[in-house]
C-alpha positions in Angstrom: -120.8 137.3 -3.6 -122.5 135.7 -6.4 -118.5 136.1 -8.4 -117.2 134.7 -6.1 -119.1 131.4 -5.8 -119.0 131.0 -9.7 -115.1 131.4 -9.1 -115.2 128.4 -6.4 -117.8 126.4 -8.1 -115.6 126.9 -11.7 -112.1 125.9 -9.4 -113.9 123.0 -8.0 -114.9 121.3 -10.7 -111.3 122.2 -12.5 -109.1 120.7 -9.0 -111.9 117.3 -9.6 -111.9 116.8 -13.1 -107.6 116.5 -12.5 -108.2 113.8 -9.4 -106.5 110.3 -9.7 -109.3 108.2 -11.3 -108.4 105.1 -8.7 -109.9 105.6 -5.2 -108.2 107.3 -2.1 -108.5 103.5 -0.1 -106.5 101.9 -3.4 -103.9 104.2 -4.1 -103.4 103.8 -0.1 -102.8 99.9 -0.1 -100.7 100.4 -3.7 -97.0 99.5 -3.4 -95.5 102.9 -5.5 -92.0 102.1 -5.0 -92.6 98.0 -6.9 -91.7 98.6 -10.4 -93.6 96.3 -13.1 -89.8 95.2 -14.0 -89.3 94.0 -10.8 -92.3 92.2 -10.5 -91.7 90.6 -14.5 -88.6 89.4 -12.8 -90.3 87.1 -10.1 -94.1 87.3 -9.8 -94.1 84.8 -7.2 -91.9 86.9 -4.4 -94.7 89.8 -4.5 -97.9 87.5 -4.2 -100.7 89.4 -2.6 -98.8 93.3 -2.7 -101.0 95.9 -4.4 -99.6 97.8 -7.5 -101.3 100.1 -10.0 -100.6 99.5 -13.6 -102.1 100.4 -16.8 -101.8 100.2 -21.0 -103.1 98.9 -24.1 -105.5 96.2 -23.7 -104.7 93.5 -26.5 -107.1 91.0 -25.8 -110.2 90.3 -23.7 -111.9 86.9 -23.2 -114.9 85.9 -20.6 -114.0 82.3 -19.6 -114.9 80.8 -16.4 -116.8 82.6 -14.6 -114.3 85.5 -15.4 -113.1 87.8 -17.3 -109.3 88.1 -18.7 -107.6 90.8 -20.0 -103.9 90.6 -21.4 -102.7 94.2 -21.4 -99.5 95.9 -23.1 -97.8 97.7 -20.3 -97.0 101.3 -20.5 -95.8 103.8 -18.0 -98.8 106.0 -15.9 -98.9 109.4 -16.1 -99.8 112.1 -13.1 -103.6 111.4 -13.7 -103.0 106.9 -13.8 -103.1 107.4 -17.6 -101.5 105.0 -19.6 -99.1 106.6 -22.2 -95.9 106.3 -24.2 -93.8 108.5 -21.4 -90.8 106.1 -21.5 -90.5 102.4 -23.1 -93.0 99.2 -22.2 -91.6 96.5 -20.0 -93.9 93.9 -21.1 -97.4 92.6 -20.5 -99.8 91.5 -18.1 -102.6 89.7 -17.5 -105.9 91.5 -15.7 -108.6 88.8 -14.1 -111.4 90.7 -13.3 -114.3 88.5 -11.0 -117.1 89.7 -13.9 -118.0 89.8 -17.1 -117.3 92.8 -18.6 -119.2 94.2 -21.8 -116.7 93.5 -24.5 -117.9 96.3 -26.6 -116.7 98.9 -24.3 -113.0 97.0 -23.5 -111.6 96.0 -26.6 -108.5 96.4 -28.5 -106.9 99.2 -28.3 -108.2 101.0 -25.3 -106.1 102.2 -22.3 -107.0 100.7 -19.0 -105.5 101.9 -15.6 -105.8 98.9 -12.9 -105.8 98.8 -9.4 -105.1 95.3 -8.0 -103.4 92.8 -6.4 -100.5 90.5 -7.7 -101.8 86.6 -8.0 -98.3 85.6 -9.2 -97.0 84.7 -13.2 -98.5 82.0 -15.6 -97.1 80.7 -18.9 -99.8 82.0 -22.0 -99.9 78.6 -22.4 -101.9 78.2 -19.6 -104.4 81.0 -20.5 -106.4 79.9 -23.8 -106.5 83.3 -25.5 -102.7 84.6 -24.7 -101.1 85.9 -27.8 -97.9 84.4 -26.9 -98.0 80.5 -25.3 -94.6 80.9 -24.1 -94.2 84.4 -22.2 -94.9 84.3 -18.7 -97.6 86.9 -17.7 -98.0 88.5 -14.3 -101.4 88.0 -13.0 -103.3 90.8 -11.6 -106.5 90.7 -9.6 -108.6 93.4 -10.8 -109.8 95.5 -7.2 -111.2 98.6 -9.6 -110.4 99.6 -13.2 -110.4 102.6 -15.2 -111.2 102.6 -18.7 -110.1 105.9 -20.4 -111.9 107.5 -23.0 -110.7 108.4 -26.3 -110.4 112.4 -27.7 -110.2 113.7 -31.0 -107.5 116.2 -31.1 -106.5 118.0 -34.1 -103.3 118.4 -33.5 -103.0 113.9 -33.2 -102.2 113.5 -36.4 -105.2 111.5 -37.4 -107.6 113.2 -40.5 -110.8 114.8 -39.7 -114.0 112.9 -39.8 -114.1 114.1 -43.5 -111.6 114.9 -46.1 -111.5 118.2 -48.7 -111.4 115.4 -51.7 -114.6 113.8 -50.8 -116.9 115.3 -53.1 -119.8 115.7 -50.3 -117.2 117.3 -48.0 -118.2 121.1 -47.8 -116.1 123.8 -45.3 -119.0 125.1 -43.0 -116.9 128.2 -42.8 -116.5 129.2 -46.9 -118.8 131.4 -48.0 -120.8 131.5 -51.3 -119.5 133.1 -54.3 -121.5 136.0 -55.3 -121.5 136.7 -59.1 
């Protein structure tokens, strides 16, 4: 009995930890067959249709009331994770109704968003846009995801600390014995 439960309770939390990080009620309102190139093409025909989107955030910037986030498109995986599974198609332009911390979405990080389309605007138009004249899709932020970042060794990035630094020691050589 008491196998078997572990073998349920370890299942369980395997199936949940590989669950679609946008709520059920979302992904049930979400347009699946509106590709982002399609809506790049004319913003304006899909007003107020629910997509779900996600990349590299660029910028962020509170301002009114709000905060905007101008995003670098890529592809979602099975999970909603943004990754490089085929080419980018542009960017976009997340307005989320509240201040976020800035310290947690910054540069860099992969967002997955769940929202409705507001239409295009010129960057021109938005004071922070990295590009005055590319016209950005607008996205009402309805929930978010912000992914975390891993460590793997096998990412091509060096460990924390390097053989050459001379305070670097290999926790698994052992002492020489003379």
């Amino acid at each position: 009995m008491g196998k078997i439960f572990s073998l349920f309770l370890l299942l369980f939390v395997f199936v949940s930890s590989c669950a679609p990080v946008i709520s059920p009620e979302l992904r049930g309102k979400v347009d699946s067959s509106l590709t982002f190139e399609q809506v790049l093409q004319s913003p304006d025909m899909y007003k107020g249709k629910f997509v779900l989107w996600g990349g590299e955030i660029i910028k962020i910037l509170p301002q009114d009331g709000e905060t905007y986030i101008e995003v670098f498109q890529e592809p979602l995986g099975w999970r909603g994770r943004p990754g490089k599974y085929s080419a980018s198609q542009g960017k976009f332009i997340v307005i989320e109704k509240e201040f976020l911390d800035l310290s947690l979405f910054k540069k860099g990080k992969k967002i997955t968003v769940a929202g409705e389309i507001q239409g295009a605007t010129f960057g021109e138009k938005i004071k922070f846009a990295s590009e005055k004249d590319y016209r950005y899709p607008l996205l009402l932020s309805k929930q978010i995801h912000l992914w975390k970042e891993y460590f793997s060794p096998y990412s091509g990035l060096p460990p924390p600390r390097s053989p050459h630094d001379p305070y670097w020691h290999d926790p698994l050589e052992r002492p020489l014995r003379f």
